[in-house]
C-alpha positions as CSV (number, residue, x, y, z in Angstrom):
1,X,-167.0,112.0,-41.9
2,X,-168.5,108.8,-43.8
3,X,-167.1,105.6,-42.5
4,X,-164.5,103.6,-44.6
5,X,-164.2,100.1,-45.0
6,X,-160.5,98.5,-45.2
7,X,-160.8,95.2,-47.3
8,X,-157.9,92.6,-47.1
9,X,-156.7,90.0,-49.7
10,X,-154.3,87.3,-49.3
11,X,-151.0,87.7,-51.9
12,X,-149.7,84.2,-51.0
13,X,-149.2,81.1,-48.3
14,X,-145.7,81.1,-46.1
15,X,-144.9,77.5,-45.3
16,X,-142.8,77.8,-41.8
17,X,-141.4,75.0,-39.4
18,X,-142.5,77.4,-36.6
19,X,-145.9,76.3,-36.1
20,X,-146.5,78.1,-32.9
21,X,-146.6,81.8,-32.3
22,X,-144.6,81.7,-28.8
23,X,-141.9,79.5,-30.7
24,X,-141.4,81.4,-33.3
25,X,-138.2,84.3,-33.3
26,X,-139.0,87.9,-33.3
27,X,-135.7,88.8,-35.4
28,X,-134.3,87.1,-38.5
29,X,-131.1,85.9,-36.4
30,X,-133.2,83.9,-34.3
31,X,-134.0,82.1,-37.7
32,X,-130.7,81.3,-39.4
33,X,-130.2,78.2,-40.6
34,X,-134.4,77.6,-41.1
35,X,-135.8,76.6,-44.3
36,X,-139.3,78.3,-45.4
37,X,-141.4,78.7,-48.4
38,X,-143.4,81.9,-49.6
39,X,-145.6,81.0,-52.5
40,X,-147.4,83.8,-54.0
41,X,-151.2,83.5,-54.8
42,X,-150.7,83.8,-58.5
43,X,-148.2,80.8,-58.3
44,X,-151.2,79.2,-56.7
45,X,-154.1,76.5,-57.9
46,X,-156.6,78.3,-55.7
47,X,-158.8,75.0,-55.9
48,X,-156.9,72.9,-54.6
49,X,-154.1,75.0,-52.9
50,X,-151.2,73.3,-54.3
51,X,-148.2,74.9,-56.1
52,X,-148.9,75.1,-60.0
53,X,-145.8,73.3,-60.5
54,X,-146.3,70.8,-57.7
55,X,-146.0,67.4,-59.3
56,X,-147.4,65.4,-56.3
């Protein structure tokens, strides 16, 4: 049997207040009430790595 290679690619960025992995909850009710951000890689200036509609 000939060997396969799995290849991944990043779809976007998550912006989370949990910045480590011991603080962060294992179910969504451990979250509530916690603000995030998902930004998709096609939302994305890939140069710079800002939001395409970040004004900043």
């Amino acid at each position: 049997m000939q060997e396969q290679t799995l290849v991944y690619h990043p779809i976007g960025i998550i912006h989370s207040p949990f910045r480590d992995i011991a603080d962060r909850p294992i179910q969504p009710a451990g979250a509530r009430g916690v603000a995030g951000t998902v930004l998709h890689i096609e939302d994305m200036d890939i140069v710079n790595g800002t939001h395409c509609n970040d004004t900043r």
